[in-house]
KEKE-3310 file (N, C-alpha, C; in steps of 0.2 Angstrom, whole numbers, plus 5000, padded with zeros to 4 digits):
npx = (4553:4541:4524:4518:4515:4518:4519:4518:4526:4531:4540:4557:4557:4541:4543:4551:4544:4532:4538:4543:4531:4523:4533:4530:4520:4521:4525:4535:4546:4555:4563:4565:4572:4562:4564:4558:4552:4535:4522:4516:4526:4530:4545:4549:4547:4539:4541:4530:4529:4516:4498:4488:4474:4475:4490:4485:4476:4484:4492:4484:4476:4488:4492:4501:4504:4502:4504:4501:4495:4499:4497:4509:4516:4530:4540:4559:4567)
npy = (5051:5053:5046:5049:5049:5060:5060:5068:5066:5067:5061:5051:5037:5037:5038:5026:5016:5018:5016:5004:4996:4999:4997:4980:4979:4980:4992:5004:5016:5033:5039:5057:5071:5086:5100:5110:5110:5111:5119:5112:5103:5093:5084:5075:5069:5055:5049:5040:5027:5026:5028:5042:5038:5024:5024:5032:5024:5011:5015:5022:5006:5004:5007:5021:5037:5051:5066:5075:5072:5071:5072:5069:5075:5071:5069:5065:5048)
npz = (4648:4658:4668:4682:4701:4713:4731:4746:4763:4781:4786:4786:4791:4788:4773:4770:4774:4764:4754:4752:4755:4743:4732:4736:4730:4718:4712:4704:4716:4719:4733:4738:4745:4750:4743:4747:4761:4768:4777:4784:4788:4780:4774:4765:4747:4737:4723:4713:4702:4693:4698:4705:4714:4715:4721:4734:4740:4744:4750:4762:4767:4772:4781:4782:4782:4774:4767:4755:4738:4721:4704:4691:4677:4665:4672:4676:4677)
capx = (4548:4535:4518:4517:4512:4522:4518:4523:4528:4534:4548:4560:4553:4536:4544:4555:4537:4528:4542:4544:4522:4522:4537:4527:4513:4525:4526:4543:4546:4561:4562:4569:4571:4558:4568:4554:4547:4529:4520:4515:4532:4530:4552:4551:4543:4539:4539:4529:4525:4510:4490:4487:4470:4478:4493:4483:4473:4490:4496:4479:4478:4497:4495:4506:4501:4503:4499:4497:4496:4499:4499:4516:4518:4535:4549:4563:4569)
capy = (5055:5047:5050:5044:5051:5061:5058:5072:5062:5070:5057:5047:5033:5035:5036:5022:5011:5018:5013:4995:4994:5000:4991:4973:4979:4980:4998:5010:5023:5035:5045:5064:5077:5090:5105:5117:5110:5114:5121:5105:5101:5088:5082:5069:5067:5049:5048:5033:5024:5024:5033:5044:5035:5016:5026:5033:5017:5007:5018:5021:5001:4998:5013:5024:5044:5057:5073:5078:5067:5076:5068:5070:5071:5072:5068:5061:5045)
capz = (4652:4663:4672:4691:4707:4720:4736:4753:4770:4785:4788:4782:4792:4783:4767:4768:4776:4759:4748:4757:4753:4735:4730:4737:4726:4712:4709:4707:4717:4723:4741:4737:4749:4748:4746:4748:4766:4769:4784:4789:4790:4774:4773:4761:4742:4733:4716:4712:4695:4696:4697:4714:4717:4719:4729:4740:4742:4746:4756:4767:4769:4774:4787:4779:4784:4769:4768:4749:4731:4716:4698:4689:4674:4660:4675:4672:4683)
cpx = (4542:4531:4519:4512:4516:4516:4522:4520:4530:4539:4551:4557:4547:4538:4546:4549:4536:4531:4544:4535:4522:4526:4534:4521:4517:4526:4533:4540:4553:4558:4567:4566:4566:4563:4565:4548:4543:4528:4519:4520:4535:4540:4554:4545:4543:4535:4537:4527:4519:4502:4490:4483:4472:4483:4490:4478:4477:4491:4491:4481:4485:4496:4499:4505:4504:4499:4495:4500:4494:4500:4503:4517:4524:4543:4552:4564:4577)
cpy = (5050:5049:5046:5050:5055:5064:5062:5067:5068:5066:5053:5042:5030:5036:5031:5016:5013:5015:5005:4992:4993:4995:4982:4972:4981:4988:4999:5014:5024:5040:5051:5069:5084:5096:5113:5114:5114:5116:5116:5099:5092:5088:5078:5069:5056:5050:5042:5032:5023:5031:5034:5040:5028:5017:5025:5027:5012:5010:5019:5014:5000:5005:5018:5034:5050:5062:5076:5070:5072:5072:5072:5070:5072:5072:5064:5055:5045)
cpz = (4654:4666:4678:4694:4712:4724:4742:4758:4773:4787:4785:4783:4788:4775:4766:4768:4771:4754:4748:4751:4746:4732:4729:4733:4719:4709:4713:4709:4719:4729:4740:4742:4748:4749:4747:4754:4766:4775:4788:4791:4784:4770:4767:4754:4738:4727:4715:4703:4695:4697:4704:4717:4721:4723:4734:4745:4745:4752:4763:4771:4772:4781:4787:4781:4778:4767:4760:4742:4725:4710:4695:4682:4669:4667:4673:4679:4685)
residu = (UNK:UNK:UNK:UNK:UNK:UNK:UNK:UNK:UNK:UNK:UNK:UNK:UNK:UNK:UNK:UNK:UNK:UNK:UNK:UNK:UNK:UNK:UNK:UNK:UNK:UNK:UNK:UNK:UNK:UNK:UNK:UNK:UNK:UNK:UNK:UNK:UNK:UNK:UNK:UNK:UNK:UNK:UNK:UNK:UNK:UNK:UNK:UNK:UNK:UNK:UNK:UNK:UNK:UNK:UNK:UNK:UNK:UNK:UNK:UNK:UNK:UNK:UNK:UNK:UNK:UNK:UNK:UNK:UNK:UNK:UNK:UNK:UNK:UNK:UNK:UNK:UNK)
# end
């Protein structure tokens, strides 16, 4: 069990660019299908290893567009 971060995208695109990003900045993450789309049409979750603030900070800089950040914690990987 583990604490992280997940991360809502509207695409796979922007998912695969944030997990490109994180990964260079040395964090895990995996890209799983949201399977409760939101209104804002949020398709994709990122589980990252990692604290929401230095995500959201990552992701900001690299250009990356995410709608929500939630801290996670006891998933499994």
């Amino acid at each position: 069990m583990m604490s992280g971060c997940k991360a809502s995208v509207k695409s796979d695109t922007h998912a695969r660019k944030a997990q490109r990003l994180l990964e260079g900045y040395g964090y895990s993450c995996q890209i799983r299908r949201n399977p409760n789309m939101d209104a804002e049409g949020c398709g994709y979750i990122l589980i990252v290893d990692g604290d929401c603030m230095s995500i959201s900070d990552i992701l900001a800089s690299g250009g990356v567009p995410y709608k929500h950040l939630q801290n996670v914690r006891g998933y499994m990987r």
